[in-house]
N, C-alpha and C positions, 0 to 999 in steps of 0.2 A: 459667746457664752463662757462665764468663767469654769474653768475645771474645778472639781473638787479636789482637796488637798490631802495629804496625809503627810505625815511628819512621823518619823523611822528613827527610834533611839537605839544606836546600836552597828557600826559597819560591817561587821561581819558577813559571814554568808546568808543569814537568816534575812538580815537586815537589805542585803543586796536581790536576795527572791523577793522578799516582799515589793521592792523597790519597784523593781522589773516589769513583775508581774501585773501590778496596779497601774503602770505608766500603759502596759499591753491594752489596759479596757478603760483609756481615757482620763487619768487623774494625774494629777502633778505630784508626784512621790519624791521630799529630798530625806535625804539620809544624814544623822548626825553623828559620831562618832567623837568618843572623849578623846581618843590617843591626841597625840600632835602631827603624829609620823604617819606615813602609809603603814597599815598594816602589813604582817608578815607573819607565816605558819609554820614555824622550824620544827621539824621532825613531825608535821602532825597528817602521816598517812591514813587514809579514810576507805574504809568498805563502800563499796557501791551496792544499789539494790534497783530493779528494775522500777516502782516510784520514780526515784531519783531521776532518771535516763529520760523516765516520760517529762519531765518537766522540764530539765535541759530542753530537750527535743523543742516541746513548745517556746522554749525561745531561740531559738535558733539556733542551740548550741548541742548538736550529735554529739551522744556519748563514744564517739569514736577511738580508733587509736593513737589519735591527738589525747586524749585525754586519760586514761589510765594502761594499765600494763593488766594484760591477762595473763592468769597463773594458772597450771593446769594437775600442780603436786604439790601433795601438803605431807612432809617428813616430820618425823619422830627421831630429835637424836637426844642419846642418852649421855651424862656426865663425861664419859672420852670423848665422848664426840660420833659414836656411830650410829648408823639410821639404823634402826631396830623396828622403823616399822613404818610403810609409806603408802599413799591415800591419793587415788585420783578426788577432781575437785573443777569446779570450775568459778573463778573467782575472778574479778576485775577490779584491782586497785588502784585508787587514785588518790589526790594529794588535798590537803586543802586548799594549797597556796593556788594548782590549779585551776578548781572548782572558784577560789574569789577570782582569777584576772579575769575568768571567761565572764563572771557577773560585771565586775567591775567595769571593766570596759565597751559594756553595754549603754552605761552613764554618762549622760555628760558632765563634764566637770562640775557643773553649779549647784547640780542636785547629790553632791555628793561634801561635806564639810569635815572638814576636821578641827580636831581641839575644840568640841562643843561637847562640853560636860553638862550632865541634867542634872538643877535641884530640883525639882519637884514641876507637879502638872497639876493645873485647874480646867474645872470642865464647870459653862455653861450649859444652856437649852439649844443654844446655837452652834457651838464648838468647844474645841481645846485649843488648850496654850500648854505649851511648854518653857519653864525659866531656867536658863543656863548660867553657870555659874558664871560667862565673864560677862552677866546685868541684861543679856539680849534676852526676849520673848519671838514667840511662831505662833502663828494662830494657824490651825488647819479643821478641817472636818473628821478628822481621825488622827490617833495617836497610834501609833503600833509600837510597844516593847519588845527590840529585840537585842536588847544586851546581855545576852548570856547567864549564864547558872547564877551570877549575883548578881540579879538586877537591881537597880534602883528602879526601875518602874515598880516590879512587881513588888519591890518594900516598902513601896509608900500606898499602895493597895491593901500589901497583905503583910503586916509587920510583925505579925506574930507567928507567919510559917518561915520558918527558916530552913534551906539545904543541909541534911544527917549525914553528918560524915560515916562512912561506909566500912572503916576500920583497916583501911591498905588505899595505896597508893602506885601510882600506874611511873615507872623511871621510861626514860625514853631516849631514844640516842637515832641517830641518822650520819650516815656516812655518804658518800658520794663515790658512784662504783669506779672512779678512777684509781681513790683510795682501796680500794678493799683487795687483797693478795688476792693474784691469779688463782690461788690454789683452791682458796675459801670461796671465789669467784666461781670457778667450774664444778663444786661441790653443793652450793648454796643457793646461788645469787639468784638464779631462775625459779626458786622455790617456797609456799611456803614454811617456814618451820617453827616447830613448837619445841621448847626443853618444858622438862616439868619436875624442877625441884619440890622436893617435899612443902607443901602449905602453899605454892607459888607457883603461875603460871608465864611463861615467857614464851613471847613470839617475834617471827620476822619476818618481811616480805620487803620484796620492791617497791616503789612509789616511783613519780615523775622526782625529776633533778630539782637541784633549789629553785631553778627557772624556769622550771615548769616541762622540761625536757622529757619524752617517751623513746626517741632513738636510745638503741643500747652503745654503749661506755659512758651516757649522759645522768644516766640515770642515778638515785640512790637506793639504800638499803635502811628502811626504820624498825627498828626494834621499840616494842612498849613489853614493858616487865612488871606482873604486875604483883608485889610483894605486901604481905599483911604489915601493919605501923600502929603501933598504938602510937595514942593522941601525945602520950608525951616525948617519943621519936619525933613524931611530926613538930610537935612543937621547939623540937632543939634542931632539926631539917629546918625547919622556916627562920632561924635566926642567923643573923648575919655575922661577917666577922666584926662588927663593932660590938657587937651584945645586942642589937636591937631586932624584938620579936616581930614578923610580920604575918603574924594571926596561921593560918592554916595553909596559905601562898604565898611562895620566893618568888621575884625575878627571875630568871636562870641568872642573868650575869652577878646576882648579890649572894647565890646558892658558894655555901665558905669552898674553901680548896679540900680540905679534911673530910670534908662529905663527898666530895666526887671524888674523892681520892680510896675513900671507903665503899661508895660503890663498884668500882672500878675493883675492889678489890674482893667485893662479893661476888661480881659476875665470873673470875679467875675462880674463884673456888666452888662453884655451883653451878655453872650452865657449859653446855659443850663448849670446846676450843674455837671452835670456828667462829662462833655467835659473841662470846665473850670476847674474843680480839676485836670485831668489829666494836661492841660496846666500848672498849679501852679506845680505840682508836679515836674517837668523838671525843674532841679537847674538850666539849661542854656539856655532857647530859644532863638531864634535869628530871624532876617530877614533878605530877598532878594530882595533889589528893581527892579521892572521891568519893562523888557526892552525891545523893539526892533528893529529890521531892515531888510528892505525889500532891500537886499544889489542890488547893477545892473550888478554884477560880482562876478564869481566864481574860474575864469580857469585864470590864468594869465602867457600863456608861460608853460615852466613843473612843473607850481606850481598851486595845486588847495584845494580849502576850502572845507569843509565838517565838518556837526552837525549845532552845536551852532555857532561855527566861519560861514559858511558860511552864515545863518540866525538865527541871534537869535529871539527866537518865544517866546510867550508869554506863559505860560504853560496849558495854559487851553484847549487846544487839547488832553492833556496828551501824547502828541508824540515826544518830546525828544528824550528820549533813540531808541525808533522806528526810527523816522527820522537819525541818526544817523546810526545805523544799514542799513538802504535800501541805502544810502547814500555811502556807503563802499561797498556793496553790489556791487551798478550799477556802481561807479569805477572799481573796481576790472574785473568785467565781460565786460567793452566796453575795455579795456585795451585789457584785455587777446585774444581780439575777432577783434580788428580794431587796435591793435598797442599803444603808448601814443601818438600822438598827434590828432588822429580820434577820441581813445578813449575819449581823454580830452575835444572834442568841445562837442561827444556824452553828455558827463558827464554834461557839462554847460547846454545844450536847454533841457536835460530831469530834472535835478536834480534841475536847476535853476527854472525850472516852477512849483517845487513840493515843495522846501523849500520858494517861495513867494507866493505858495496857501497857504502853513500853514502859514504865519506870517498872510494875511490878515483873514482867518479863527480865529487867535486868538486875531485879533485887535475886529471882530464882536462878538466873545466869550466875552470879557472882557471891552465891551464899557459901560458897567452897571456903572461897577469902576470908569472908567475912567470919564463917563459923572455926577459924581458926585461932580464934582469941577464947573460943569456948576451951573447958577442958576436956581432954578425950574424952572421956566417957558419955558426955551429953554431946556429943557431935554425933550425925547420922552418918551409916556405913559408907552412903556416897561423897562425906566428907572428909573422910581419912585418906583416901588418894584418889588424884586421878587416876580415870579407864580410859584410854583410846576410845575404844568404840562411845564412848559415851559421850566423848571429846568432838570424835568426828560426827557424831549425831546433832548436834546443836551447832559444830560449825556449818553443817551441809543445810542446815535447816532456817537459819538467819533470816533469810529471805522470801521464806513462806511463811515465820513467823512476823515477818513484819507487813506482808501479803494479807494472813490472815486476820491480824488486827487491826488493818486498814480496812479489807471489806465489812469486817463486824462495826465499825463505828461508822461509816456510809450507809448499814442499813436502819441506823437509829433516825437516819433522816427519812426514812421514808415512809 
């Protein structure tokens, strides 16, 4: 009996759960990804949530201490540099680069392509196809979008919602703790920590090493900083040294000298010493500008979105990679349990209600940012500075809010 097919635009992690998980209850899942190269996550440390763990789990891959660094204190240093103020916590970070090998090499090579760029998708009564730009066609029983916050699946669906830019942008640097002074090492590195310049929020913790490493001196340090940008910053950030603009996103290696050399030179005058050497240290930081959308569709026919592609969220839930994961998950299982086209309305009303709780969760998350382009006086009092406690309330909370808006969109199915 032939398998049923599904065809996966997108290699990322989103793209490798869904892969996974559909190969688990019997179907032939390949994965197509435009890069040319193997993927790779530079500097891109990830919060864990219990979700998450559960879906590892069911593929055979323990969220253990192979896989991220547990943290057990989250410090508060002020412009010198000193902890003025510190916070048990319990937190388990991990990396992206380790969360794709663990998927990745679950695959075997054949179901897994590269340098397959999508132009566009046709859907008969029978199936979809998908046309790649170098002239090849797929036919399969399902389409999954999972190419991240600018999809082209989801723009040839839905071409008139587009990702809102969010008014600031997330800098990002990662160091490797071999690099990082003994001193800022025994003060830091275990820990982790917030500066909080005026209008801006900047944080650090550990992550696995570039290779995926959890033994300590292997490991690294990533900082995301996350600083308000109007559009016409951004737009002179997204220009290279030729003059040429590249819309709202750089390469890192096309981001000019002048610009890391002025970030570099922000983080020296605004975030404690400890944290701002590590930033300096990193030959190549870069940014993300952010974005979202609270899309109005998910399911289009036998093609449906999931992760980023289907809502791109703000990151300040820290649920990404989570969302992403439960996302594959509840495909995979209403499929396997109501068929694809039951499955796929399933997939819309429950998933649809859990990835527009997280985008509006992290529009309230991140209104601090955002509402600093307001002028004082229309800005609300919670947005004139940060509170600690108020800080630590929504960091400690992450995980039941992303708890809570998973159980509330589970019970729409019922």
């Amino acid at each position: 009996m032939t398998k049923p097919r599904a065809l996966i635009i997108g290699g990322s992690v989103g793209g490798l759960f869904a892969a996974n998980l559909l190969r688990d209850i019997g179907w032939d899942a390949v994965v197509f990804e435009r890069i040319a190269d193997e993927l790779t996550g530079r500097g891109a440390g990830i919060s864990t949530h219990p979700q998450l763990h559960e879906v590892t789990k069911r593929l055979g891959i323990p969220f253990d201490a192979a896989m991220g660094i547990h943290i057990d204190t989250v410090q508060f240093l002020d412009h010198d540099g000193r902890c003025y103020d510190r916070r048990p916590t319990v937190r388990l970070m991990s990396s992206w680069g380790r969360v794709f090998r663990s998927l990745r090499d679950r695959l075997p090579p054949e179901s897994y392509r590269l340098n397959k760029s999508l132009l566009r998708v046709e859907q008969d009564a029978d199936g979809v196809t998908a046309i790649f730009a170098d002239g090849t066609r797929e036919r399969g029983d399902l389409l999954i979008g999972a190419d991240g916050g600018r999809s082209t699946v989801r723009e040839q669906f839905l071409p008139d919602e587009k990702p809102v830019y969010a008014g600031y942008v997330a800098w990002r640097a990662m160091l490797d703790e071999h690099e990082v002074p003994p001193a800022i090492h025994a003060e830091i590195f275990e820990h982790y920590a917030y500066c909080l310049p005026p209008g801006e929020l900047f944080l650090g913790y550990p992550v696995p090493g570039r290779n995926n490493e959890t033994e300590p001196g292997k490991r690294a340090y990533n900082i995301v900083w996350y600083r308000p940008t109007t559009p016409e910053q951004l737009e002179d950030f997204c220009t290279d040294a030729t003059g040429k603009s590249h819309g709202t996103s750089i390469a890192p290696p096309l981001l000019r000298p002048d610009v890391i050399a002025w970030s570099k030179a922000q983080a020296r005058a605004l975030v404690a010493p400890q944290v701002a050497e590590i930033f300096e240290r990193d030959p190549r930081p870069f940014f993300q500008a952010i974005f979202d959308l609270d899309t109005s569709r998910i399911v289009f026919g036998r093609v449906a979105l999931l992760g980023d592609a289907a809502f791109p969220v703000r990151p300040h839930p820290g649920a990404g990679t989570t969302k992403a994961a439960v996302d594959a998950a509840y495909l995979a299982d209403a499929i396997a349990a109501h068929g694809i086209e039951a499955g796929l309305q399933r997939y819309q009303r429950v998933q649809g209600a859990f990835g527009s709780g997280l985008v509006q969760q992290g529009r309230r998350d991140g209104s601090y940012l955002t509402d600093q382009h307001k002028p004082r006086q229309q800005r609300r009092n919670q947005d004139l500075s940060w509170a600690v406690d108020d800080l630590m309330r929504d960091h400690e909370a992450r995980s039941e809010v992303v708890l809570r808006l998973f159980n509330d969109s589970r019970r729409m199915a019922e």
